[in-house]
MARSE-943461 format. One line per 10 residues: number of its first residue (from 1); their letters; for each residue x, y, z of N, C-alpha, C. Coordinates in steps of 0.1 Angstrom, whole numbers, plus 5000, padded with zeros to 4 digits. Each point is the difference from the previous one (the first is absolute). Layout:
! MARSE-943461
NUM	A	X/Y/Z/X/Y/Z/X/Y/Z | ...
***
This chain:
! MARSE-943461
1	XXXXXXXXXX	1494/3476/7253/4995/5000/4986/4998/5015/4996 | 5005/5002/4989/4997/5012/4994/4986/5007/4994 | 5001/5009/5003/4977/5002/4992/5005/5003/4989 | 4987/4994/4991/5003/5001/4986/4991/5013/4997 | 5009/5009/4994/4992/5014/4993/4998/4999/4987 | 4983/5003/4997/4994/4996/4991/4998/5014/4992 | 5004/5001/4990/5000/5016/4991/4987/5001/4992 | 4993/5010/5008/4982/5007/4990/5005/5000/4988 | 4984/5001/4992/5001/5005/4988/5006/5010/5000 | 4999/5012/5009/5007/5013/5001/5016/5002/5000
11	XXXXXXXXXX	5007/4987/5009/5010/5000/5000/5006/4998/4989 | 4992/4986/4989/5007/4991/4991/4999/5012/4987 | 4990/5014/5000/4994/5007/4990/5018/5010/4999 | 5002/5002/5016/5009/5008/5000/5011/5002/4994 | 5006/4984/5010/5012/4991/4994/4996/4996/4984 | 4997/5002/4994/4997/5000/4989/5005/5008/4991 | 4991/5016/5001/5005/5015/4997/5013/4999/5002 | 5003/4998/5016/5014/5003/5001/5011/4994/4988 | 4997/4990/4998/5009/4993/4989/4999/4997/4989 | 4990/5004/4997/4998/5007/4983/5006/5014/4998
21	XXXXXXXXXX	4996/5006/5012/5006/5015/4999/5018/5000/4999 | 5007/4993/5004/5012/4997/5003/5006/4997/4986 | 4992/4986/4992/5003/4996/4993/4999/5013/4987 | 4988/5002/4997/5004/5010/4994/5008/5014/4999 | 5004/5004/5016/5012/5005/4998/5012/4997/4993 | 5003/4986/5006/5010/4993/4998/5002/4999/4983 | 4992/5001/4994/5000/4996/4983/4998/5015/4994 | 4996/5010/5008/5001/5010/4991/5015/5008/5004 | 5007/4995/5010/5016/5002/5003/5005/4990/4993 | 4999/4991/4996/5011/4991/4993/4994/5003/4987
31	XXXXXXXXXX	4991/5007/4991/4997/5002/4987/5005/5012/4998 | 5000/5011/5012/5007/5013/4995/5019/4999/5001 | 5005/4987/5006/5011/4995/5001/5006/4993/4984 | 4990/4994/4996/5004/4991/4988/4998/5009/4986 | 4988/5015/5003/4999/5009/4990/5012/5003/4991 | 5004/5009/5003/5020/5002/4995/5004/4986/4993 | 5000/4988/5003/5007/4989/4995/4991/4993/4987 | 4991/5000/5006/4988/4999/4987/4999/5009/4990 | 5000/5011/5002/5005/5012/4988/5011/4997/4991 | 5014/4998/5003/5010/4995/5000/5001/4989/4991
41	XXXXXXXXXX	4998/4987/5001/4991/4985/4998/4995/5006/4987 | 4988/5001/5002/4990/5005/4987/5005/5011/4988 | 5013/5008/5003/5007/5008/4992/5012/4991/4988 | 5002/4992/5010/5016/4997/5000/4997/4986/4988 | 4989/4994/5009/5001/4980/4993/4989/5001/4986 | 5009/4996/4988/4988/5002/4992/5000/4987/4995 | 4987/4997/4993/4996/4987/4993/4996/5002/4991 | 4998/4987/4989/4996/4999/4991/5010/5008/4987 | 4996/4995/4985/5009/5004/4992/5001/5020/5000 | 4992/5005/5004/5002/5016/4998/5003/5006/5012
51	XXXXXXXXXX	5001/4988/5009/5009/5010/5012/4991/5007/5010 | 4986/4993/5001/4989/5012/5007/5003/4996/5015 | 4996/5010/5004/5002/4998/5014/4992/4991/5011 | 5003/5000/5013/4995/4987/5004/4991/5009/5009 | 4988/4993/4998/4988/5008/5011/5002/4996/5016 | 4990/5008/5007/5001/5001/5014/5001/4988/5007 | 4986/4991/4993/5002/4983/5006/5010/4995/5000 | 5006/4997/4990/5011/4990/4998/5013/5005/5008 | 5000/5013/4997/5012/5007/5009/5001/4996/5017 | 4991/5001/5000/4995/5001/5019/5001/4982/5002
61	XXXXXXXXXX	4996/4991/4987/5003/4988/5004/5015/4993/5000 | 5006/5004/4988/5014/5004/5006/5009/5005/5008 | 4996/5006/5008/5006/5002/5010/4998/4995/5008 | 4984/4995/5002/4998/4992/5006/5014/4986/5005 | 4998/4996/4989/5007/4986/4999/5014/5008/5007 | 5004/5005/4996/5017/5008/5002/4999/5000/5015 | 4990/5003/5002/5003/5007/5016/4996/4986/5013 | 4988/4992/4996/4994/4988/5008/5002/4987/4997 | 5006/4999/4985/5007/4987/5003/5014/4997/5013 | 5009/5009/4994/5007/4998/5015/4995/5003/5014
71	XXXXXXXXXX	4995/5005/4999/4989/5003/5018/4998/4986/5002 | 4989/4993/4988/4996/4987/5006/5007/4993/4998 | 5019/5001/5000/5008/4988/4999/5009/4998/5014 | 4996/5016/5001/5006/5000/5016/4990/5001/5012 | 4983/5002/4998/4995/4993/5003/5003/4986/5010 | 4994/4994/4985/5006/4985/4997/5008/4993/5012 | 5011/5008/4998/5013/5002/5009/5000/5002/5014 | 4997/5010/5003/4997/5002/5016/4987/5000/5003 | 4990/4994/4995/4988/5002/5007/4999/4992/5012 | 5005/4987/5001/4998/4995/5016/5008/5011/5010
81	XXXXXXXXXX	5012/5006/5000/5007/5009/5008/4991/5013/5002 | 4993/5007/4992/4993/5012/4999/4985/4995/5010 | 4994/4987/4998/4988/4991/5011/5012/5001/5013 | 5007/4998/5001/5008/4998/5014/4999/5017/5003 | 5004/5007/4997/5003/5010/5008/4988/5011/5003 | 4988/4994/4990/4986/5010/5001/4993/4990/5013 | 5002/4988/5000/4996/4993/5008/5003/4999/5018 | 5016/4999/4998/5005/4996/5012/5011/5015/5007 | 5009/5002/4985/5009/5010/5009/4997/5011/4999 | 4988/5008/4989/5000/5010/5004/4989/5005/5012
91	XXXXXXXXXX	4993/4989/5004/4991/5001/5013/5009/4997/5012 | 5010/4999/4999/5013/4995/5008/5010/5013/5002 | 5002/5004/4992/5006/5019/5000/4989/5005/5001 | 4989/5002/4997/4987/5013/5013/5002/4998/5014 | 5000/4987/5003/5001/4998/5010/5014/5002/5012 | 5005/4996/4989/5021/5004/5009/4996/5014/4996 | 5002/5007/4992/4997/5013/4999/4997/5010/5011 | 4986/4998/4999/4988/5006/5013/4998/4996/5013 | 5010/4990/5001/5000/4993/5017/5010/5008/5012 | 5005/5008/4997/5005/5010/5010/5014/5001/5002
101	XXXXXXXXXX	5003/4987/4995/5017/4998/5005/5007/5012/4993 | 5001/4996/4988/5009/5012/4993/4995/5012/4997 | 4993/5004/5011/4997/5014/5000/5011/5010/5012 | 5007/4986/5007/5005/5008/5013/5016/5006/4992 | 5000/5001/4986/5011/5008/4994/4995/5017/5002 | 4988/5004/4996/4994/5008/5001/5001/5010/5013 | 4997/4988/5015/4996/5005/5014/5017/5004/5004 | 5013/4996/4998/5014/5001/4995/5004/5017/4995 | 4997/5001/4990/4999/5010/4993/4992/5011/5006 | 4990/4998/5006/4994/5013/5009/5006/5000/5015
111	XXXXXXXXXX	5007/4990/5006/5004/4999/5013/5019/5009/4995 | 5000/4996/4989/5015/5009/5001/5000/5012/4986 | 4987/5006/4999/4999/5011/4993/5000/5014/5010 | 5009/5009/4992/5005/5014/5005/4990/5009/5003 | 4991/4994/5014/4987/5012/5000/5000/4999/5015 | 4997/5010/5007/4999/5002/5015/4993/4989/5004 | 5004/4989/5014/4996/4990/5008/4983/5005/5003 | 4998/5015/5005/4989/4995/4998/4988/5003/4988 | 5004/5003/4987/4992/4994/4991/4999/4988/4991 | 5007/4993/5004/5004/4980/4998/4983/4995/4998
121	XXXXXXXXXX	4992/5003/5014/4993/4994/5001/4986/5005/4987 | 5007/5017/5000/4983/5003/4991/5007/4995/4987 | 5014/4995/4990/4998/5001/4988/4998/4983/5005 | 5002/4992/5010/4999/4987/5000/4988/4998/4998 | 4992/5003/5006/4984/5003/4995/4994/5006/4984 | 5010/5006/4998/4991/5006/4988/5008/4987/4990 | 5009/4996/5002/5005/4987/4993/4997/4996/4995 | 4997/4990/5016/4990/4987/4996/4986/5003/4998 | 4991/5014/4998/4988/5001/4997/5002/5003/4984 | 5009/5002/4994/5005/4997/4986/5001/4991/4996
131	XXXXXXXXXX	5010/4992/5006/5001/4988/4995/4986/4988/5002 | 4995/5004/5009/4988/4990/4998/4990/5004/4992 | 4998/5011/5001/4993/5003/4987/5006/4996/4983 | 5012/4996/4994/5006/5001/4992/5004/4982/5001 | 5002/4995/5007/4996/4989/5011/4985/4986/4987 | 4991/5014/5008/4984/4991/4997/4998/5002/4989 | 5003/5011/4993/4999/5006/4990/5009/4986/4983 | 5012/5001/5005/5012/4988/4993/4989/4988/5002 | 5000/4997/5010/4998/4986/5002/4984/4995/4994 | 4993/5008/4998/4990/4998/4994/4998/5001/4985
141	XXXXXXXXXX	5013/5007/4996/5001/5006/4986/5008/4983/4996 | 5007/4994/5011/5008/4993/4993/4990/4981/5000 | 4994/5003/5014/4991/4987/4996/4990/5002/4993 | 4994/5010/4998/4994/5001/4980/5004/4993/4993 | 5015/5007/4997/5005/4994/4991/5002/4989/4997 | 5000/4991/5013/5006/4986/4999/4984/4988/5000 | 4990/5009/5003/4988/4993/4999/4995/5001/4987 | 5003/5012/4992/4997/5005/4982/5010/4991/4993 | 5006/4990/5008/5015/4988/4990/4988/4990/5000 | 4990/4996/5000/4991/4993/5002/4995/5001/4987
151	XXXXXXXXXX	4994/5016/4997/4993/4999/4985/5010/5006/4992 | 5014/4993/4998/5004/5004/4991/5000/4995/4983 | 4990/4993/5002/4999/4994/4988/4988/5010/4992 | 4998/5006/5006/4990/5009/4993/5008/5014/4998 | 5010/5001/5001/5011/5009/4994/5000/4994/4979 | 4996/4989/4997/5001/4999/4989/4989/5008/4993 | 4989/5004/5005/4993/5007/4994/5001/5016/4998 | 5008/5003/5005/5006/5012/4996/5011/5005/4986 | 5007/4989/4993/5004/4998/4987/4988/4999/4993 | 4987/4997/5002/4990/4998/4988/4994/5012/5001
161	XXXXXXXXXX	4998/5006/5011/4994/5012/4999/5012/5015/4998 | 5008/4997/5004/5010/5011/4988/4998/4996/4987 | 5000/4988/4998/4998/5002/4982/4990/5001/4994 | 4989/5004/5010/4985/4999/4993/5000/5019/5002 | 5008/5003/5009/5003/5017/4998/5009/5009/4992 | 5010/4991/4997/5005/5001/4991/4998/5002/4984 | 4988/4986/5001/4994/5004/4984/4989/5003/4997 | 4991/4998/5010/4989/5010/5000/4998/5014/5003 | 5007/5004/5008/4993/5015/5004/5006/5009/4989 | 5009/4998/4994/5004/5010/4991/4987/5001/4989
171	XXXXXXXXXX	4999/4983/4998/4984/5002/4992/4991/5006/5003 | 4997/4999/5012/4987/5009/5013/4999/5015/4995 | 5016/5001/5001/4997/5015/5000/5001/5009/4983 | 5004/4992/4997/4996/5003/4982/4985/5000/4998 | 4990/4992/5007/4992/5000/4998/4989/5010/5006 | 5003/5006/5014/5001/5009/5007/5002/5010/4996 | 5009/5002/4991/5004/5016/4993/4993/5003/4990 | 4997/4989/4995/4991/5001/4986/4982/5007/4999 | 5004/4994/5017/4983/5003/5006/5001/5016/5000 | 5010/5004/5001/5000/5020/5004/4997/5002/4987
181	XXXXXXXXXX	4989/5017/5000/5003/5008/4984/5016/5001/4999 | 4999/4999/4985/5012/5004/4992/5007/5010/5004 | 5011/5003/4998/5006/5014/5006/5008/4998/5011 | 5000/5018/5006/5005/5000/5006/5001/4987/5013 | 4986/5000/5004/4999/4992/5008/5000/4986/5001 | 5004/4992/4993/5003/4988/4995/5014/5002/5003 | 5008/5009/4987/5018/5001/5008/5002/5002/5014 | 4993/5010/5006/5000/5002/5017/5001/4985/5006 | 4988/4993/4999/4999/4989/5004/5012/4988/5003 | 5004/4999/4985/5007/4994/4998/5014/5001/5007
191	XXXXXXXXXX	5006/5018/5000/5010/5006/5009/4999/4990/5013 | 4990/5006/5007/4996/5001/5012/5000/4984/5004 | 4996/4990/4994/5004/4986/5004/5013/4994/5000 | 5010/5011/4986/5010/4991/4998/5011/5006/5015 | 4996/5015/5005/5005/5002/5010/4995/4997/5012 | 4990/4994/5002/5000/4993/5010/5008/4983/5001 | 4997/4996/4989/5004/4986/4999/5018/5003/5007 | 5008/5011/4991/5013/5003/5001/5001/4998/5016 | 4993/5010/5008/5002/5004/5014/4999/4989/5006 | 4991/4988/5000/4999/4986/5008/5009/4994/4995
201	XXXXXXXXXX	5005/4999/4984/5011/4993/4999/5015/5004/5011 | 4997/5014/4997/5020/5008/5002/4998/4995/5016 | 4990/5000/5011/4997/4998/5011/5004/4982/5007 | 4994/4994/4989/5003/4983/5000/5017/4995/4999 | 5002/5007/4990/5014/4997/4996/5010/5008/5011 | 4992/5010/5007/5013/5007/5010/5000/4994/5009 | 4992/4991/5008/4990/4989/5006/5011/4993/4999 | 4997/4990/4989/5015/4987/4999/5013/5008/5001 | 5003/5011/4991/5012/5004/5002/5005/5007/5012 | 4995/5002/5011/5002/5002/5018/5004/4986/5002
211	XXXXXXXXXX	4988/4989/5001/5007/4990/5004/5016/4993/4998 | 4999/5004/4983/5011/4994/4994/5018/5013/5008 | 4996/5010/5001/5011/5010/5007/5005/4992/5014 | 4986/4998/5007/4999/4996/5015/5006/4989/5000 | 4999/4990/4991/5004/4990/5003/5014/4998/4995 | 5002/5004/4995/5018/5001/4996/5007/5005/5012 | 4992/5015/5002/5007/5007/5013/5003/4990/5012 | 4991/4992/5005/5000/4992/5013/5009/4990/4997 | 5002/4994/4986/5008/4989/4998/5011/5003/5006 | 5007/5010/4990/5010/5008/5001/5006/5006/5015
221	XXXXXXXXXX	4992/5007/5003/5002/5003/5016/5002/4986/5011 | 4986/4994/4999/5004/4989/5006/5013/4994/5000 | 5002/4993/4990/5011/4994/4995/5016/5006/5003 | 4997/5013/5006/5018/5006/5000/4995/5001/5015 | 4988/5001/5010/4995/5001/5014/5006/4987/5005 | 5005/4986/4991/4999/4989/5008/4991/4990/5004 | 4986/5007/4993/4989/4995/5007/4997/4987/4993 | 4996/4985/5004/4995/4987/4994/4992/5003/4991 | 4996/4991/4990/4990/5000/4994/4997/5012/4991 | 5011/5010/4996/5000/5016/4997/4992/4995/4984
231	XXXXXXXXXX	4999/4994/4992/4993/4997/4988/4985/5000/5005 | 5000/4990/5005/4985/4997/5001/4992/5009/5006 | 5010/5008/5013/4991/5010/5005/4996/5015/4991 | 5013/5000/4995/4996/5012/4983/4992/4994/4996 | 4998/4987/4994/4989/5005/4993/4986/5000/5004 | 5002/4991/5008/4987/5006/5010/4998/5014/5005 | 5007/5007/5001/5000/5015/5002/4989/5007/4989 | 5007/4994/4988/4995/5003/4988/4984/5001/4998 | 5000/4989/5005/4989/4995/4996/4988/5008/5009 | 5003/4999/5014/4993/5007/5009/5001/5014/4997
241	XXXXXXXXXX	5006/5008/4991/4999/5011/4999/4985/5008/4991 | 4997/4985/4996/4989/5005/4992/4986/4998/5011 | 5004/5000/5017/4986/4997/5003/5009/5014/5013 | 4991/5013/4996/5004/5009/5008/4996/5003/5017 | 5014/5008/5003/4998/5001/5017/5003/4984/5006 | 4995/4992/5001/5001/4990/5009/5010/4986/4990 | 5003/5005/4986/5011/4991/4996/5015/5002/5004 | 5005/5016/4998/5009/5001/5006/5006/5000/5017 | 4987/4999/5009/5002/4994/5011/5001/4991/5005 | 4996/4987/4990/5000/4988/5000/5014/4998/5001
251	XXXXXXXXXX	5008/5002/4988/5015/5000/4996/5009/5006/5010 | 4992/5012/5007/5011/5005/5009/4998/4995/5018 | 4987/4993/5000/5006/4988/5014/5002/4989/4994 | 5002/4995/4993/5000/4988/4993/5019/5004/4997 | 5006/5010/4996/5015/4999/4999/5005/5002/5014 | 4992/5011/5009/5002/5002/5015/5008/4984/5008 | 4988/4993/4998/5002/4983/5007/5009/4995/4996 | 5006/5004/4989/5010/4989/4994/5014/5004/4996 | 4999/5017/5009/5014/5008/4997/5008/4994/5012 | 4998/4996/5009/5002/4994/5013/5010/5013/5008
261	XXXXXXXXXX	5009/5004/4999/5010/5008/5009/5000/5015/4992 | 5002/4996/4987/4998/5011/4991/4987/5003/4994 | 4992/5008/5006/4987/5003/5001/4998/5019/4993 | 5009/5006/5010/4998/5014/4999/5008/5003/4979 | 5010/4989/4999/5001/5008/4984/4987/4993/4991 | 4996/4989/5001/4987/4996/4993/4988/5012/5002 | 4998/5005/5011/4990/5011/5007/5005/5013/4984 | 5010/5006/5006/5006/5010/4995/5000/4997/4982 | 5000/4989/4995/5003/4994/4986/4982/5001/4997 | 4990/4996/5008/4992/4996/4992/4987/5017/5000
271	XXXXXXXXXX	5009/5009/5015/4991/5015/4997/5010/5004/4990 | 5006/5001/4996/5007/5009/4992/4995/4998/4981 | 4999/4983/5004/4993/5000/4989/4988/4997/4997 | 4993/5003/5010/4982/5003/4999/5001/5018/4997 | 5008/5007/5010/4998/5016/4993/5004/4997/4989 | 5014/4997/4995/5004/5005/4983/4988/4994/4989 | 4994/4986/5007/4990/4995/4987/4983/5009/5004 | 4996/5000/5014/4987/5009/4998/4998/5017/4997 | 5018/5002/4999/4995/5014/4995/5010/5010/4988 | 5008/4987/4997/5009/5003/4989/4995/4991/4987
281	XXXXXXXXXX	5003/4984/5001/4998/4994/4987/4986/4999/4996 | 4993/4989/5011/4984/5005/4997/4998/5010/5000 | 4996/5011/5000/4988/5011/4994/5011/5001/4986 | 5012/5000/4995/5003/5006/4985/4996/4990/4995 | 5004/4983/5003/4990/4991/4992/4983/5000/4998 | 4995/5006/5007/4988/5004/4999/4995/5008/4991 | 5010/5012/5001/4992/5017/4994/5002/4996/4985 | 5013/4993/4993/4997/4994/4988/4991/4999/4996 | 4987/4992/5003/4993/4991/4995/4988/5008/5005 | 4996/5007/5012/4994/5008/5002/4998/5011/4998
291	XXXXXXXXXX	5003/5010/4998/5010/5013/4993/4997/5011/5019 | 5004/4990/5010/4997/5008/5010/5018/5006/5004 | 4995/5009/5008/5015/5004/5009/5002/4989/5009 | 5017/5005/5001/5003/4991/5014/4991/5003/5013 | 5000/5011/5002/4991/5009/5011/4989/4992/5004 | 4993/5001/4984/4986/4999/5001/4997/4980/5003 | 5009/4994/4993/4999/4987/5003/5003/4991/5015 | 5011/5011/5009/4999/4999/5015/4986/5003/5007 | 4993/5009/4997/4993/5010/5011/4984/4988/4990 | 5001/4993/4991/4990/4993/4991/5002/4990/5012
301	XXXXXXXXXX	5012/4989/5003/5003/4986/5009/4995/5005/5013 | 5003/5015/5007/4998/4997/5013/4983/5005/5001 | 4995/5001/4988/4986/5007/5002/4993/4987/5001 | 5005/4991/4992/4993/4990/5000/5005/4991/5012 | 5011/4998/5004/4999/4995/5013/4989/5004/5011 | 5004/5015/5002/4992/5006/5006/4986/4996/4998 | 4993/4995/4989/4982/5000/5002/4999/4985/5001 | 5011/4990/4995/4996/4988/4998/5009/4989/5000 | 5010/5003/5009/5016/4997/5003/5003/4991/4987 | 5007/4989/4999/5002/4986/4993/4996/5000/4986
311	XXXXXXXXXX	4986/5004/4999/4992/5000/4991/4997/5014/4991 | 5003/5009/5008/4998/5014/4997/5011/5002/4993 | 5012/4994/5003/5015/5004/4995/5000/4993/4986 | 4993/4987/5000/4999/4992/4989/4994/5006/4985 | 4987/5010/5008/4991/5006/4987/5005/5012/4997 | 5004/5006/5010/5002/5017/5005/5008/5002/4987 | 5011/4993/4990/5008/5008/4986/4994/4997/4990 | 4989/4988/4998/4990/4993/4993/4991/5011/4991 | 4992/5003/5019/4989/5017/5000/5005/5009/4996 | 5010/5008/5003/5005/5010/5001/5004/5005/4980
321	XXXXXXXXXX	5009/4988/4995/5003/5001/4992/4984/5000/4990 | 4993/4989/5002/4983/5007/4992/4994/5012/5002 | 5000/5005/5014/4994/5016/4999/5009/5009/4990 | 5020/4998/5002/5003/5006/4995/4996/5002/4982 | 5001/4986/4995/4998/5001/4986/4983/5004/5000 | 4993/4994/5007/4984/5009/4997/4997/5016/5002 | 5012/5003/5004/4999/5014/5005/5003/5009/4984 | 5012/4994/5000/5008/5010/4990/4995/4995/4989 | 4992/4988/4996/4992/4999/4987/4985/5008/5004 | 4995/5001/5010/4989/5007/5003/5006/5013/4995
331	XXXXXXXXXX	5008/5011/4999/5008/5015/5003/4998/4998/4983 | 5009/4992/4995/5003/5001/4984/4985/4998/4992 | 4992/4995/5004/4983/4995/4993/4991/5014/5005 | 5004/5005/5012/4993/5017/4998/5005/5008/4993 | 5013/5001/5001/5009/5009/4994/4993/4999/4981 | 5005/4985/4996/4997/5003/4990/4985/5005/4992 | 4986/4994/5011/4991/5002/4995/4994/5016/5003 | 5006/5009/5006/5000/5010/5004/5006/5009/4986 | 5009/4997/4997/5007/5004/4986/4989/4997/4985 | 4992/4987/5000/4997/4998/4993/4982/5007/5003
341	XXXXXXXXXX	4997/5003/5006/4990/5008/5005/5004/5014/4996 | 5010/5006/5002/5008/5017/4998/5000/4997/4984 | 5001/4992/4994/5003/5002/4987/4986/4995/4991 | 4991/4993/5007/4983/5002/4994/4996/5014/5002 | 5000/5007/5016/4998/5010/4999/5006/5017/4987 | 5011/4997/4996/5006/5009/4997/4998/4997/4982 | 4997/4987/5001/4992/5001/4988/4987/5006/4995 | 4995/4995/5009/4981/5004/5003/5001/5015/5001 | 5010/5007/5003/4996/5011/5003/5008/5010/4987 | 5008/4991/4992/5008/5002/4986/4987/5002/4990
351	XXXXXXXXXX	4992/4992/5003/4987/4994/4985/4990/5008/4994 | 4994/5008/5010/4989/5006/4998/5008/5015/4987 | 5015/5004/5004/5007/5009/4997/5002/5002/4984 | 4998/4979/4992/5003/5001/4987/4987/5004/4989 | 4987/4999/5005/4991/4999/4992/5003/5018/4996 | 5004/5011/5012/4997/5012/5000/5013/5004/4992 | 5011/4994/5000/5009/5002/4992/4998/4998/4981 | 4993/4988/4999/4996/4996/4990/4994/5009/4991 | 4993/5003/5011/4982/5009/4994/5010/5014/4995 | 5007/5005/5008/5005/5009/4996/5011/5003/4992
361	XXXXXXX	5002/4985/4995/5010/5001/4989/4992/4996/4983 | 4988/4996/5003/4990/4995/4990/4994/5021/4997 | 5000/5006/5012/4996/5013/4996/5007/5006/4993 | 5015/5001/5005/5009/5007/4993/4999/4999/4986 | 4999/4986/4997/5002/4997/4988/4994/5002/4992 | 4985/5002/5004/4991/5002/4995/4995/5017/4993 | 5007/5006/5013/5005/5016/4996/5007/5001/4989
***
């Protein structure tokens, strides 16, 4: 018999945070996703006899319908097959997966790689202490995933809370702005949020648009490699692209197992395009929306690997992109109040000059 593990208040407080915190990620990436289209929506559809335009609610509930009635028709459709495979096969491939057999393509490839007989043994070592690390690493990233198919029904609360961000915070912050004195510092304000909002936006959307690159690329590639199942594993590529470091490893023993003979072009197909996407299309899709360099958006991913791997890479263009805009709205708000200070001064020091001019044009005159 199994022991039943009983979760503290501490644990249940945690698991809690943890998934509120998620969730609300999750809705402020699909509200900066639906931004653009609700813009769009609200320009385009008008009502009523004079043609006015259609506000933020109704737009966002339109699309609504546009976008989740067919979800829940296909749904509808495969939901018993989608319970089979969270249930049965994909605890069924962790396991075929991670069980050792089709790793011996791997031990192949180091027994007939071009390196002197006796250093076999140290890269066979340094190998497999990779691969098991990358190994425990996958396999725990992927039975997450398959234990998080459990509350996926609280994925619905993520469409209510984009639309409660959607049409509140812009109110928030009107209200917020209003709170500043008048002036300069009220427009500062206002700059300074609409460029930060921009920077999480350009960030979210380069976010989906990686995946959406990735996942074409693997189709594509797959699909002319020969490899089974070349659709489904794109898009799963895709998909995994948005959970960094250990998604694209997922995909790359996960294609390894199932290249069967033809192993080394899947290898070669899938670094070739991890370099071209982590250091050509990601960071330009990035600097857009960021206004960072390519440079600076590399040396930003591995900084944040570096302090906080998985997680660090997640926030690392997030941060970087807020100091940047706090910075250079910090530079522009001295600059200008420095100017505006040089020009009280040079008044004040103008003033005292007219009474004496005065006086002495009241004498003249008086002469």
């Amino acid at each position: 018999m199994l022991p039943v593990v009983q979760v503290g208040p501490a644990g249940y407080e945690a698991t809690v945070i943890q998934g509120g915190t998620i969730l609300l990620l999750l809705s402020m990436f699909f509200a900066y996703l639906l931004g653009p289209a609700v813009a769009k929506v609200s320009r385009r559809v008008r009502v009523g006899r004079r043609g006015r335009r259609l506000s933020r609610a109704p737009a966002i509930i339109l699309i609504y319908l546009i976008l989740f009635i067919p979800a829940a028709v296909a749904w509808r459709v495969s939901s018993d097959r989608v319970e089979q495979w969270v249930r049965v096969t994909a605890p069924a491939a962790v396991d075929h997966l991670f069980g050792g057999s089709d790793l011996e393509t791997i031990d192949r490839l180091i027994a007939g790689a071009p390196v002197p007989s006796a250093a076999r043994p140290v890269l066979k070592r340094s190998v497999d202490g990779a691969i098991g690390y990358i190994l425990q690493e996958a396999r725990t990233t992927l039975n997450t995933l398959i234990d998080a198919a459990a509350y996926a029904r609280w994925l619905a609360v993520a469409p209510v809370l984009a639309f409660l961000l959607l049409t509140l915070v812009p109110r928030f912050w009107r209200s917020t702005l209003r709170a500043l004195p008048r002036g300069h510092l009220q427009w500062r304000g206002e700059e300074y949020l609409h460029d930060v909002n921009s920077a999480l936006a350009g960030y979210v959307r380069a976010q989906a648009a990686a995946g959406v690159v990735v996942g074409i690329a693997c189709v594509s590639g797959f699909a002319m490699l020969g490899m089974p199942s070349a659709v489904s594993m794109g898009v799963a590529a895709g998909i995994l692209e948005l959970v960094p470091v250990i998604g694209p490893l997922v995909v790359l023993l996960i294609a390894i197992t199932q290249a069967g003979g033809g192993v080394l072009p899947v290898v070669m197909f899938l670094g070739v395009l991890r370099i071209v996407q982590d250091y050509v299309i990601y960071p330009r899709l990035v600097r857009h929306g960021t206004h960072l360099s390519t440079s600076a958006v590399i040396l930003t991913v591995w900084a944040g690997a570096a302090m906080a791997g998985a997680g660090g890479v997640i926030l690392a263009i997030p941060v970087a992109g807020l100091l940047s805009v706090s910075l250079r709205h910090w530079r522009e708000y001295r600059d200008i109040e420095r100017l505006v200070q040089t020009s009280a001064r040079d008044a004040a020091t103008q003033q005292p000059d007219r009474p004496g001019h005065e006086g002495s044009g009241e004498a003249g005159r008086e002469e």
